[in-house]
C-alpha positions as CSV (number, residue, x, y, z in Angstrom):
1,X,42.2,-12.6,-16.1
2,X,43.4,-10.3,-13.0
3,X,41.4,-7.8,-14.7
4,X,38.1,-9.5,-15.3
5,X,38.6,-10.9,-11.4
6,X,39.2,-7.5,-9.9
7,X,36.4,-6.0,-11.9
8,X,33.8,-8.5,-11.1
9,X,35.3,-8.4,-7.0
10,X,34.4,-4.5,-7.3
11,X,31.3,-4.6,-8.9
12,X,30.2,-7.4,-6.5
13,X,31.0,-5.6,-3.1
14,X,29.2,-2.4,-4.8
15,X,25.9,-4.3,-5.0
16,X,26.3,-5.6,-1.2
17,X,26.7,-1.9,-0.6
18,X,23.4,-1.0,-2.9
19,X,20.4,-1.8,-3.3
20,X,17.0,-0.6,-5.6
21,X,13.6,-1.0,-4.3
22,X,10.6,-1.1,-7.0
23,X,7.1,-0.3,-6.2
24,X,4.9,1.4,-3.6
25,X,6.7,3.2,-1.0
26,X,5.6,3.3,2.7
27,X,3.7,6.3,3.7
28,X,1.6,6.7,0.1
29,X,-1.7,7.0,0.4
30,X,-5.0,7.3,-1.5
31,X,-6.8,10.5,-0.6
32,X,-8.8,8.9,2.4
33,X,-5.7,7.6,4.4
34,X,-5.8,4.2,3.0
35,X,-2.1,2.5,2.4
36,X,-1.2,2.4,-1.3
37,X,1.0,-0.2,-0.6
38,X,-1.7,-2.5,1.3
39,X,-4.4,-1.9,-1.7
40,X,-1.3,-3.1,-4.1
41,X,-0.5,-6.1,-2.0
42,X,-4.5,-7.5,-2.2
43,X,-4.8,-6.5,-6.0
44,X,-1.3,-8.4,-6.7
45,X,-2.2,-11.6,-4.6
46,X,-6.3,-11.6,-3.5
47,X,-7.8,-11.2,-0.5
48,X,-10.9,-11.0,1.3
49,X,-12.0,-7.7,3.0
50,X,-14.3,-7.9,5.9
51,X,-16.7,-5.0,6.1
52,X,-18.7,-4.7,9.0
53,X,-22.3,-3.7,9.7
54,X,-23.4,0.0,9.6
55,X,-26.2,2.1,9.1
56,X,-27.5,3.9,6.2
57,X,-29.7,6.4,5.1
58,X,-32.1,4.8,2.6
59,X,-34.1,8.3,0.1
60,X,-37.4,7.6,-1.4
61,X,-39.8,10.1,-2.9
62,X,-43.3,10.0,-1.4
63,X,-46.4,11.0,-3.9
64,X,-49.5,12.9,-3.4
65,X,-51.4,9.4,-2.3
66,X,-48.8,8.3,0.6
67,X,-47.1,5.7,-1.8
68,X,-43.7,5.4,-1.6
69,X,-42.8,2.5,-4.4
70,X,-39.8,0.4,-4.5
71,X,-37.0,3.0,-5.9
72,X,-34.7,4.7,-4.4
73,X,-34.0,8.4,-5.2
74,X,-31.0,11.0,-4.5
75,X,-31.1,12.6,-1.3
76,X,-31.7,16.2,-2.5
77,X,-35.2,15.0,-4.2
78,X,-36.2,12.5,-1.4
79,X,-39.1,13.6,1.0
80,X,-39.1,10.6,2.9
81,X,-35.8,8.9,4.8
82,X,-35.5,5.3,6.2
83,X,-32.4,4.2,7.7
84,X,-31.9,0.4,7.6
85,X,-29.0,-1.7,9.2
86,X,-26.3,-3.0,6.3
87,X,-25.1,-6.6,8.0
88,X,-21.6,-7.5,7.9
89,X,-19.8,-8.9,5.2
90,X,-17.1,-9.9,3.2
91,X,-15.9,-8.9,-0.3
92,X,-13.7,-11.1,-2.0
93,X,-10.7,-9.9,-4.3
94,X,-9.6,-11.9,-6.9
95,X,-6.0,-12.0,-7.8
96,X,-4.4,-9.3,-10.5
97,X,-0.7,-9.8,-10.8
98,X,0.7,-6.9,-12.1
99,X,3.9,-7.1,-10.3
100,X,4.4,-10.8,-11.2
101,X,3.6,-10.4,-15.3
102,X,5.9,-7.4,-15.2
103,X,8.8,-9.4,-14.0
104,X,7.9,-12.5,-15.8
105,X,7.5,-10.8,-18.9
106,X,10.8,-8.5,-18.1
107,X,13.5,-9.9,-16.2
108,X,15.8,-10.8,-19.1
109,X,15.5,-7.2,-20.4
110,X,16.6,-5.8,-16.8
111,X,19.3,-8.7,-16.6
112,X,20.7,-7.1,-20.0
113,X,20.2,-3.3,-18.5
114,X,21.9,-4.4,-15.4
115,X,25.3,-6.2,-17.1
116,X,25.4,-3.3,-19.8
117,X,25.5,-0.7,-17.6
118,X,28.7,-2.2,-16.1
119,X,30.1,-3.3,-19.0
120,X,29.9,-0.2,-19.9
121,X,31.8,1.5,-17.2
122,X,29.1,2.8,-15.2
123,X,28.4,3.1,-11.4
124,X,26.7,0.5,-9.7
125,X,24.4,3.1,-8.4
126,X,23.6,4.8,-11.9
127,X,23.1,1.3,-13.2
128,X,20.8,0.5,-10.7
129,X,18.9,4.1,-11.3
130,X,18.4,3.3,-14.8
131,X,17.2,0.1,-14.3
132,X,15.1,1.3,-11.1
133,X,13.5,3.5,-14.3
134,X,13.2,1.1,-16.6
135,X,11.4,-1.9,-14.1
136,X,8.5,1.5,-13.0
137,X,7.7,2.1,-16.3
138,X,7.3,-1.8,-17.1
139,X,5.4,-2.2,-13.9
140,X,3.0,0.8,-14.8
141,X,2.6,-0.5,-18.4
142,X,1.6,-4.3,-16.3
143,X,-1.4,-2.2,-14.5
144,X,-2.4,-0.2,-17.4
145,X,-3.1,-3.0,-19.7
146,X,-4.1,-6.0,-16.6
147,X,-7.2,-6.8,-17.6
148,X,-8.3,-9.8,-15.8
149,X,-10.5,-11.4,-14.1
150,X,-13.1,-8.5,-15.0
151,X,-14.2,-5.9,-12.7
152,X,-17.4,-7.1,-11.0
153,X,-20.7,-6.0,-12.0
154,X,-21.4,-4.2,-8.6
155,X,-17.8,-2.0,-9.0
156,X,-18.7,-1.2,-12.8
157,X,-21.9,0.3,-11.7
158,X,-20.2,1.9,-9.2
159,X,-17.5,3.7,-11.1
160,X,-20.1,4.7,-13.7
161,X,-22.5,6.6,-11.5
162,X,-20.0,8.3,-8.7
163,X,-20.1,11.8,-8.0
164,X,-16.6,12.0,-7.6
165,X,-14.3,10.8,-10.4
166,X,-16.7,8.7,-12.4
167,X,-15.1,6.3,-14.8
168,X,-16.6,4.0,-17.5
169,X,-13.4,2.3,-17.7
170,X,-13.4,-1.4,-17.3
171,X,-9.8,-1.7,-16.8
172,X,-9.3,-3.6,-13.3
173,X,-6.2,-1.6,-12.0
174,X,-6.9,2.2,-13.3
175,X,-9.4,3.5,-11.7
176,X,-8.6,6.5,-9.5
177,X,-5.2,6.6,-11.1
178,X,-3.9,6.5,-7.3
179,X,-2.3,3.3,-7.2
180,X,-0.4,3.2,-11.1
181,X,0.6,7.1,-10.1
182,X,2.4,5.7,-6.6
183,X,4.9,3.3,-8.5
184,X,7.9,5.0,-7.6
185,X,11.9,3.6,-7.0
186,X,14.7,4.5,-5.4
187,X,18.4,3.2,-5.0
188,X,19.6,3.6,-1.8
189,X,22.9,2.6,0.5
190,X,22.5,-0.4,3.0
């Protein structure tokens, strides 16, 4: 009994000593500056995103006879350029748990990684690195295959018709790859 006691006093103050943090790290970033972490936080729990007014550039193509019509056209064939005011507004974000379903669907598996490990003799810290593996992958499988609510039909269109990175898609979660590539851990001393 000694035995089990002492065992289970050293393995405890080892975990006070340690500790493994899951997900998006401070300082990642998508390619424009914005906070991986921040976008992971709104996907995970919803939010609303005010955008405010600006300008833009509107391209038509003007025929022979002065007409303009009522489509627009790319820039590089447009002849004629009207700038109009965007108003402000807001953008709602529903709610995609990723992070939830992955422990929900997970914890007892981690639970059994976690007392295995120091059954087994191992290190409180290379238990915790090899669960810190295991939980990334399960979270990365959570926003690979998250597949509701939908993508809107405004953000379909969207992906499908970017210059940059276009992406038919319809996976909520996967689009720029940014996000699902930024899942990191890390076990680290308090």
């Amino acid at each position: 009994m000694r035995k089990v006691t002492g065992f289970l006093d050293k393995v405890a103050k080892q975990l006070q000593s340690t500790e493994l943090k899951v997900g998006f790290m401070a300082g990642a970033t998508y390619p424009d500056g914005t906070s991986v972490p921040m976008v992971a936080a709104v996907q995970e729990y919803g939010g609303t995103i005010k955008v405010p007014e600006r300008t833009q550039d509107i391209h038509f193509k003007m025929n022979k006879k002065g007409e303009v019509g009522h489509r627009f056209v790319k820039k590089k064939v447009a002849n004629f350029v009207q700038t109009v005011t965007v108003p402000a507004h807001t953008v709602q974000i529903p709610s995609r748990p990723f992070f939830r379903n992955a422990i929900a669907q997970n914890k007892a598996k981690w639970q059994q990684t976690l007392v295995k490990g120091l059954l087994a003799g191992k290190s409180v810290t290379q238990v915790l690195d090899v669960l810190g593996a295991q939980i990334q992958g399960d979270v990365v499988e959570s926003i690979a295959t998250i597949d509701t609510p939908v993508i809107s039909n405004k953000t379909w269109n969207k992906r499908r018709t970017r210059k940059i990175m276009p992406n038919n898609s319809d996976k909520p979660l996967v689009d720029t790859k940014v996000m699902i590539n930024s899942v990191t851990y890390r076990v680290d001393e308090k």
